[in-house]
ROTI-825231 format. One record per residue (C-alpha): residue number from 1; x negated, y, z negated. Coordinates in Angstrom, 3 decimals, padded with zeros to 6 digits. Example, Ala and Ser with C-alpha at 12.3 -4.5 7.8 and 13.67 -1.06 7.14 Angstrom:
<pts>
@num=1&u=-012.300&v=-004.500&w=-007.800 .
@num=2&u=-013.670&v=-001.060&w=-007.140 .
</pts>
This chain:
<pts>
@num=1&u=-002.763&v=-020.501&w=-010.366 .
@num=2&u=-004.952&v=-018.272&w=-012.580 .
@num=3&u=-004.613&v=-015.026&w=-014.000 .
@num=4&u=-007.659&v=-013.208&w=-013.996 .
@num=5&u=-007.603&v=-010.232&w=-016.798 .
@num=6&u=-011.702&v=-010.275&w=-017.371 .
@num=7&u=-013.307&v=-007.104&w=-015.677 .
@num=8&u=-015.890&v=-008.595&w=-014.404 .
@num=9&u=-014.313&v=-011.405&w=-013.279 .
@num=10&u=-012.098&v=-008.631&w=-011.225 .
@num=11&u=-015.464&v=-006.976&w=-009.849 .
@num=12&u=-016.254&v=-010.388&w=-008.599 .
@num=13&u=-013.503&v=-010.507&w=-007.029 .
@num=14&u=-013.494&v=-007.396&w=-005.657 .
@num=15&u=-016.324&v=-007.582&w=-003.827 .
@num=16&u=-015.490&v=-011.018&w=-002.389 .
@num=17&u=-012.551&v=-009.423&w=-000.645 .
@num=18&u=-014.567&v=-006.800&w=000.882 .
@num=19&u=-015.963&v=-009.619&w=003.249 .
@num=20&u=-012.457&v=-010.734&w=004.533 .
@num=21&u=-011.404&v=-006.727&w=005.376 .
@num=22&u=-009.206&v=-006.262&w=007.167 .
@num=23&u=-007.235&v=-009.279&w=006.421 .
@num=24&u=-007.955&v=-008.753&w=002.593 .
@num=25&u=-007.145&v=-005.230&w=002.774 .
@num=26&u=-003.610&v=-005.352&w=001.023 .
@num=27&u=-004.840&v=-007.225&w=-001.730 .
@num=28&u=-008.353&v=-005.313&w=-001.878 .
@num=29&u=-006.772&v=-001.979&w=-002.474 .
@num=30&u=-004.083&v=-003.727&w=-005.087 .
@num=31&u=-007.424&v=-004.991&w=-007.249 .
@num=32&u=-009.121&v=-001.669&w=-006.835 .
@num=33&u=-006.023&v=000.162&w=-008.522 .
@num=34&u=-005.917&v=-002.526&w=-011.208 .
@num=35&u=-008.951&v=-001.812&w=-012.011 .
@num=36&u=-008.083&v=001.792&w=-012.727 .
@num=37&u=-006.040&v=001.724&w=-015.520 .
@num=38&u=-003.393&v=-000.345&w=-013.623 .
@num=39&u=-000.615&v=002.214&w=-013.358 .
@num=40&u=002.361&v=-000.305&w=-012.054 .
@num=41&u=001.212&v=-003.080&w=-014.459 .
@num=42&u=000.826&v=-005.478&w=-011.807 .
@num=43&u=-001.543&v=-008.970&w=-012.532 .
@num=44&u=-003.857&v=-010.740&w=-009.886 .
@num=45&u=-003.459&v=-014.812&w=-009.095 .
@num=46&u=-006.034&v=-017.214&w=-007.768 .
@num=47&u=-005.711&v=-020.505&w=-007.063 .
@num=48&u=-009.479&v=-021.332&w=-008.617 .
@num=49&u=-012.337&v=-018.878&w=-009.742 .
@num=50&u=-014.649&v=-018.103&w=-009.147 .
@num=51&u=-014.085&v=-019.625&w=-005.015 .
@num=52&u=-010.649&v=-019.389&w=-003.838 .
@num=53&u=-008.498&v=-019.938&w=-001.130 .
@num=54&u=-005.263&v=-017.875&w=-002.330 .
@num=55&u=-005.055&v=-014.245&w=-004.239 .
@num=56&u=-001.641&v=-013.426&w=-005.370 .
@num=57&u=-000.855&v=-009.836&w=-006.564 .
@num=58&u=002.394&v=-009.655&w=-008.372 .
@num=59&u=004.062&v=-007.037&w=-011.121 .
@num=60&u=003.364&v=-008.226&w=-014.786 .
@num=61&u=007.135&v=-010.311&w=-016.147 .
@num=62&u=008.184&v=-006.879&w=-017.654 .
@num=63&u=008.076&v=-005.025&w=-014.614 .
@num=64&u=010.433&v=-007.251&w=-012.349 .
@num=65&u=013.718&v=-006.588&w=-014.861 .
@num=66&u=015.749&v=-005.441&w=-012.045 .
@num=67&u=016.781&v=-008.336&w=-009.296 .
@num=68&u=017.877&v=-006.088&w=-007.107 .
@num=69&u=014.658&v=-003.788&w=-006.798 .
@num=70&u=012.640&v=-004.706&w=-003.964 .
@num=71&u=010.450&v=-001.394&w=-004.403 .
@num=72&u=009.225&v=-002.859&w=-007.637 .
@num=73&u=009.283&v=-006.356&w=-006.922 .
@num=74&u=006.723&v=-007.046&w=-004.279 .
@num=75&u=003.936&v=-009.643&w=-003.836 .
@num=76&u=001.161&v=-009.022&w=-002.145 .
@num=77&u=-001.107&v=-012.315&w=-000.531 .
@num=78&u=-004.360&v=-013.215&w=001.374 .
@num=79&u=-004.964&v=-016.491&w=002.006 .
@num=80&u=-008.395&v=-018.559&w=003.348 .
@num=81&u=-006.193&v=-021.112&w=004.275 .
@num=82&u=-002.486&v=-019.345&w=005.295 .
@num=83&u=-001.086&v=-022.352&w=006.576 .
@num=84&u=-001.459&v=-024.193&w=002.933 .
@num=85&u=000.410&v=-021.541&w=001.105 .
@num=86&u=003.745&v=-023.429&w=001.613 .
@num=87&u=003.624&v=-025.598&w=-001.343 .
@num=88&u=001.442&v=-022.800&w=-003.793 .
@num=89&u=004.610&v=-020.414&w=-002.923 .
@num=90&u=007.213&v=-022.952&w=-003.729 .
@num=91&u=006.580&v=-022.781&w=-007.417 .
@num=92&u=008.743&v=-020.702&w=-009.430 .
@num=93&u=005.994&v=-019.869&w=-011.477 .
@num=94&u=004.759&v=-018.108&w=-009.088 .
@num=95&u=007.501&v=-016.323&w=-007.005 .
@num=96&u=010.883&v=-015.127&w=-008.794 .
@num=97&u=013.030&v=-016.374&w=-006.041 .
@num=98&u=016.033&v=-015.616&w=-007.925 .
@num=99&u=015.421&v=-011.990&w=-007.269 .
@num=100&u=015.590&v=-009.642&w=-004.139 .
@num=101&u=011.750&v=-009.234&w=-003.387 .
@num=102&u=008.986&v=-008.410&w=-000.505 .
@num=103&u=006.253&v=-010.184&w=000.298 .
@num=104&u=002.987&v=-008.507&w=002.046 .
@num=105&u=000.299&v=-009.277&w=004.022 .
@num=106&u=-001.974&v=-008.668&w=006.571 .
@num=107&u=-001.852&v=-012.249&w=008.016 .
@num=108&u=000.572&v=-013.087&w=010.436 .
@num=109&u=000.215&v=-017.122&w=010.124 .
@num=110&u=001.043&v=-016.372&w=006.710 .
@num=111&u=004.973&v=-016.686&w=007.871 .
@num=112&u=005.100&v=-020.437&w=008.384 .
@num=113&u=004.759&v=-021.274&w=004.785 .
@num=114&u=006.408&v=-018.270&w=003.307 .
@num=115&u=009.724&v=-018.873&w=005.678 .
@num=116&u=009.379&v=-022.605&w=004.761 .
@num=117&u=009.130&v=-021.596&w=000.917 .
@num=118&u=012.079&v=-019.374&w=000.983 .
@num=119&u=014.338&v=-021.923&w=003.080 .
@num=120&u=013.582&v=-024.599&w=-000.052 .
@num=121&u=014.980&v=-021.750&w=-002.353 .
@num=122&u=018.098&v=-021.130&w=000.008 .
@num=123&u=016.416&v=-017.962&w=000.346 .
@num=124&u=017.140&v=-015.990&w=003.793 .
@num=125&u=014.249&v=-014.209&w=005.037 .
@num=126&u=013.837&v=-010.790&w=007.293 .
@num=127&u=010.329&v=-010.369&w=009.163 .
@num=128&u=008.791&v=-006.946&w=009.942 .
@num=129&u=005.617&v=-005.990&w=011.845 .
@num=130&u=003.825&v=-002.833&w=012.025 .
@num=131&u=000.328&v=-001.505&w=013.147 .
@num=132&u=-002.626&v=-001.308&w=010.809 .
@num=133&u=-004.988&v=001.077&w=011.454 .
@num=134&u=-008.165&v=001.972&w=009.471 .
@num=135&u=-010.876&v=004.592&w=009.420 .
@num=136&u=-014.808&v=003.911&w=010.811 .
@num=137&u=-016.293&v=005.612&w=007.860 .
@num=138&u=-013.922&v=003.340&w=005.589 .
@num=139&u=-014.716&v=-000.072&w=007.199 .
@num=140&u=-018.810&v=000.787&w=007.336 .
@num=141&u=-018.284&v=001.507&w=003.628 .
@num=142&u=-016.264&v=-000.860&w=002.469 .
@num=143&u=-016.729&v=-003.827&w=004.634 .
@num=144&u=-020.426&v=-003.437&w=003.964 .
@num=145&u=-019.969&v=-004.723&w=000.477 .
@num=146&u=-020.976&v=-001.359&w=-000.684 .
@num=147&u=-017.838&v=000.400&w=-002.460 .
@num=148&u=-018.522&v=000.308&w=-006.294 .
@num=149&u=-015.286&v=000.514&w=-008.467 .
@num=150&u=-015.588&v=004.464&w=-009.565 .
@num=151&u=-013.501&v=005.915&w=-010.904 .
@num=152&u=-010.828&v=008.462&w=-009.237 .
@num=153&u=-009.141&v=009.872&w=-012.539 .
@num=154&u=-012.407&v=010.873&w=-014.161 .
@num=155&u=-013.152&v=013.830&w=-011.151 .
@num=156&u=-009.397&v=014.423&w=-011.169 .
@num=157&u=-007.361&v=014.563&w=-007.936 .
@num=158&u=-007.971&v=016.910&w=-004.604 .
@num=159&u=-008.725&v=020.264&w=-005.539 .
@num=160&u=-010.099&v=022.115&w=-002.604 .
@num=161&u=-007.910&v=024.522&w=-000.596 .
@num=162&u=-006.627&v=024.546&w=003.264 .
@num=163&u=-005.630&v=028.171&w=004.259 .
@num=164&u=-003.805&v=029.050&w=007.557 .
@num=165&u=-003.936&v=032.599&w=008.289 .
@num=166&u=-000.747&v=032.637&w=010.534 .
@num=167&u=000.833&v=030.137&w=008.899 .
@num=168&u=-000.116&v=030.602&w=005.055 .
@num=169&u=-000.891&v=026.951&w=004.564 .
@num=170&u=-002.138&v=026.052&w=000.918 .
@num=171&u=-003.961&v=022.261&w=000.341 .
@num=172&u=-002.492&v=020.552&w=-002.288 .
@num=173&u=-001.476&v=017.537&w=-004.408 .
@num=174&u=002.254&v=016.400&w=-004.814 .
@num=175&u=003.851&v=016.682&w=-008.541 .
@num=176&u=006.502&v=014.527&w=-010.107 .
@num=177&u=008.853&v=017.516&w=-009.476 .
@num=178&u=008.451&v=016.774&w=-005.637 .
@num=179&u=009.630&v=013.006&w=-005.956 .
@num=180&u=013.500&v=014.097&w=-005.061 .
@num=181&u=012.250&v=015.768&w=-001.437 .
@num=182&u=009.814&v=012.720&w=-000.876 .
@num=183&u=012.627&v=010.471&w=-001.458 .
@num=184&u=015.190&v=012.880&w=001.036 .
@num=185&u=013.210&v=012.231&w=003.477 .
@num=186&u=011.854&v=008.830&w=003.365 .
@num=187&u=013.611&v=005.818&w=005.921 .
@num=188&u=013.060&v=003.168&w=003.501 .
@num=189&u=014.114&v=005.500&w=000.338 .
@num=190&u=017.034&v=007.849&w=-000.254 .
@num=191&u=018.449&v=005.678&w=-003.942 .
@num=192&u=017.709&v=006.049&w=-007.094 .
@num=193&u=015.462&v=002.590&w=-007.124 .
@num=194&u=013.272&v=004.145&w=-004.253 .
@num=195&u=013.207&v=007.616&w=-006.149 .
@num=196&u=011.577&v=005.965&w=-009.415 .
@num=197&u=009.139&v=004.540&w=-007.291 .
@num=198&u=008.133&v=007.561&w=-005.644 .
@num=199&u=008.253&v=008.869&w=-009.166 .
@num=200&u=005.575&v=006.573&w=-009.986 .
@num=201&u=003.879&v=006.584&w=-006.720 .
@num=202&u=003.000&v=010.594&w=-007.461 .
@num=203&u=002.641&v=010.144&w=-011.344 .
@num=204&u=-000.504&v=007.605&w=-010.892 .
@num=205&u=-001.988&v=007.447&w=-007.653 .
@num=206&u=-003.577&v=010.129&w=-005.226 .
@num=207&u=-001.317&v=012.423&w=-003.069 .
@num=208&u=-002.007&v=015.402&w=-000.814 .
@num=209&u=000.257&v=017.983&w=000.492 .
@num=210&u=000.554&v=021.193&w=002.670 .
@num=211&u=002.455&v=023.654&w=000.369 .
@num=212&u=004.446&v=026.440&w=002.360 .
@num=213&u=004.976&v=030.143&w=001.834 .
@num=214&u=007.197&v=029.995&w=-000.490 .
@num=215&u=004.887&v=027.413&w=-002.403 .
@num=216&u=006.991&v=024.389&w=-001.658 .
@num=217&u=005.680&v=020.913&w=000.163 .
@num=218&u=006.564&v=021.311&w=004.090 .
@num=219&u=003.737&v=017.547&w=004.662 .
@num=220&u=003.133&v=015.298&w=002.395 .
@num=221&u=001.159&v=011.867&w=002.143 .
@num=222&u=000.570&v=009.514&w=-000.693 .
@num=223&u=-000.345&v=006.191&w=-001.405 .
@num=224&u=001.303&v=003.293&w=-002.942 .
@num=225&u=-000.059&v=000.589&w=-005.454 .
@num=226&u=-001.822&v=-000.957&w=-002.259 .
@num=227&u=-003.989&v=001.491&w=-001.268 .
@num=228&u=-001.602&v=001.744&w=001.691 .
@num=229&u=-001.044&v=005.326&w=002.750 .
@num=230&u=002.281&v=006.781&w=003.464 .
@num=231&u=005.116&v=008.232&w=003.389 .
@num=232&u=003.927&v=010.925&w=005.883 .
@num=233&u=006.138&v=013.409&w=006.075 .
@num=234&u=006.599&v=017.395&w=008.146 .
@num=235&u=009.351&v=019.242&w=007.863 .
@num=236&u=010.450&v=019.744&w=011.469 .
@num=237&u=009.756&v=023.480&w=011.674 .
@num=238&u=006.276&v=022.696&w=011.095 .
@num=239&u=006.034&v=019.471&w=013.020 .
@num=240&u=003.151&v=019.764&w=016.684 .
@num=241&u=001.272&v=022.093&w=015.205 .
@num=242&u=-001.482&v=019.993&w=013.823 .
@num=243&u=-000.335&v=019.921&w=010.530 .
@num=244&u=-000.491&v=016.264&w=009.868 .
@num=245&u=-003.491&v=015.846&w=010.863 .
@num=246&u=-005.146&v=018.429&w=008.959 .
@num=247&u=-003.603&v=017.218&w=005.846 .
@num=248&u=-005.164&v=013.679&w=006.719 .
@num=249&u=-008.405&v=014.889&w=007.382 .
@num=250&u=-008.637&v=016.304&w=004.050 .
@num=251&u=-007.269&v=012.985&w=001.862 .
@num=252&u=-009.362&v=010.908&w=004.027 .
@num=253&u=-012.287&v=012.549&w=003.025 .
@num=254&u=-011.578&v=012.676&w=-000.510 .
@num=255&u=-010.531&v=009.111&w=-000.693 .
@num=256&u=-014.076&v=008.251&w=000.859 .
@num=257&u=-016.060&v=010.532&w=-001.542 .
@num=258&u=-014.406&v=008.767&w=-004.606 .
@num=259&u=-014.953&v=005.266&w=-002.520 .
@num=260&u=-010.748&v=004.567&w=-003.032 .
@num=261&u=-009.751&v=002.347&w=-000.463 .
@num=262&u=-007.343&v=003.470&w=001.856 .
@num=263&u=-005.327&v=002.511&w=005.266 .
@num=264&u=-002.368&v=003.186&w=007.592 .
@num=265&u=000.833&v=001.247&w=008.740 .
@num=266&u=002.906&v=002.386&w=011.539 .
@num=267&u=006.183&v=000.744&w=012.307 .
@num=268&u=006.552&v=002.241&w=015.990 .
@num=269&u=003.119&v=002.827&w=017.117 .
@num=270&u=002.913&v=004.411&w=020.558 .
@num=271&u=-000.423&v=005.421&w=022.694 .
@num=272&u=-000.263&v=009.291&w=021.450 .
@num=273&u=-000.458&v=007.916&w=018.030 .
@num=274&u=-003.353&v=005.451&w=018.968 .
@num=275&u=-005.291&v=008.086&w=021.084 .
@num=276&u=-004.815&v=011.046&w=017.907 .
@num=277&u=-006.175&v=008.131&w=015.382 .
@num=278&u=-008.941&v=007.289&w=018.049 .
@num=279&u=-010.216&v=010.938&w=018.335 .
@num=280&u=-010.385&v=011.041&w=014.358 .
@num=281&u=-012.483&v=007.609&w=013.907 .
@num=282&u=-009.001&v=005.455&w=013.638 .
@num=283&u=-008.483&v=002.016&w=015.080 .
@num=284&u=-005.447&v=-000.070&w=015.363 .
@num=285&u=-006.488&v=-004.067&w=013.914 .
@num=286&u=-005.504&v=-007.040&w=015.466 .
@num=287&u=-004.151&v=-008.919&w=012.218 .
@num=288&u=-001.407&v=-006.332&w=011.685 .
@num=289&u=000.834&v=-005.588&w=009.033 .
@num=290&u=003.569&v=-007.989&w=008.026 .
@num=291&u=006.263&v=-008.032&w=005.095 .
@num=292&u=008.777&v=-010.756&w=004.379 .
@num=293&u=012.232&v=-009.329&w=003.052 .
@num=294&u=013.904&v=-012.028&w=000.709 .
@num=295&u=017.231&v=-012.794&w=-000.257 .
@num=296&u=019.059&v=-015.149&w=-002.876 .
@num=297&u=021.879&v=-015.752&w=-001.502 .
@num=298&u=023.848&v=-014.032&w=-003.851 .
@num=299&u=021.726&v=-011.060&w=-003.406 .
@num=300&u=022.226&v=-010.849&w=000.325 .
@num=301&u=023.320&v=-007.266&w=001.722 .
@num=302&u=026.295&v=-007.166&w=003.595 .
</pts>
């Protein structure tokens, strides 16, 4: 494989993937953030440049320290070819499998050679599937070949203001000083491993939040290293009121003005969450969203 650390070479890149979206998506958004000052250190793989088959987006050697944190140690894949990736995933060049890691993608027949990878390293393996769901206005934009990578940090992060008048609503951005109630009430979170994520999450990437009366988040969203949106959160006195949706309405359009890449996962999607994306210019895609969960087998949780 070869690292690509050239700019341009990245643009290149770049704009290749925007012609395999949605399937590309995962790794799109990963390149995107690399190319903005590459907050979680993370390097991009190919198997030849400039044509490829295989883009492999993995944290930099200093970043994967801890074996046991799967927050931090995550590769992200698209393949041309998913059903060759067995033997390009068997090298331990490539893949630590000595550590507790996740693998993403947006490819299901991506599983074959990453399950027949893992069971070469004596590596067990737990599959997950949720929905992926994108915006119109992002796919027309993005998908077109027409996103340039601008710059988010330059304008600064979302600035204007929601006001409720019977609720007293304020549109904001999450601080660091938030990370402890994002991490309270996240499923996959709740450690200290998930809470310096979060803490990094908020530190470097774009985040929007409803602040309540007494000036403290009561929904949040942000995005993680992906371009992957989430960790959507209400607190439950404020939950079927509209909230939620408000808040994404106003991150989706700043995302879009600053052309950042952006998309959804859900893990239980049900028709009222399909027909409230639908009415806002949301889709559910066919590929899906997929993650492998792997364990040495000394690292395997009891």
């Amino acid at each position: 494989m070869i690292l690509l650390n050239n700019s341009q070479k990245l643009l290149t890149l770049y704009k290749s993937l925007a012609r395999s979206i949605p399937e590309s998506l995962k790794v799109y958004g990963s390149v995107y953030h690399i190319s903005h000052g590459n907050p979680f250190n993370m390097e991009v793989l190919v198997d030849s440049c400039p044509e490829y088959q295989m883009v492999i987006i993995r944290p930099q050697k200093q970043e994967m320290t801890d074996d046991m944190d799967s927050y931090t140690n995550v590769y992200r894949i698209f393949s041309k070819e998913p059903q060759k990736s067995q033997e390009v995933l068997k090298n331990c060049e490539i893949i630590n499998w000595k550590q507790r890691l996740r693998i993403q993608g947006l490819q299901e027949s991506l599983d074959e050679g990453i399950r027949a990878a893992a069971l070469s390293k004596s590596v067990k393996v737990e599959y997950s599937r949720a929905g992926l769901f994108i915006m119109e206005d992002f796919l027309n934009l993005h998908a077109s070949n027409k996103s340039k990578l601008g710059s988010w940090a330059e304008t600064g992060q979302p600035a204007d203001e929601f006001e409720s008048e019977t609720l007293n609503l304020k549109y904001a951005q999450l601080d660091v000083s938030h990370s402890g109630l994002v991490n309270d009430n996240w499923n996959l979170g709740k450690n200290e491993r998930s809470l310096r994520y979060i803490n990094r999450c908020i530190a470097a990437l774009p985040t929007a939040c409803m602040l309540g009366p007494e000036g403290a988040p009561i929904s949040w969203l942000t995005m993680d290293p992906s371009s992957e949106a989430g960790m959507a959160y209400s607190m439950e006195k404020y939950r079927s009121r509209g909230i939620m949706v408000q808040l994404t309405l106003r991150f989706r359009k700043y995302l879009l003005q600053k052309n950042i890449p952006y998309y959804f996962s859900k893990l239980d999607v049900n028709e009222k969450y399909r027909r409230v994306m639908g009415q806002y210019g949301g889709f559910e895609v066919s590929c899906g969203w997929h993650q492998w969960t792997c364990y040495p087998q000394n690292l395997v949780p009891f």
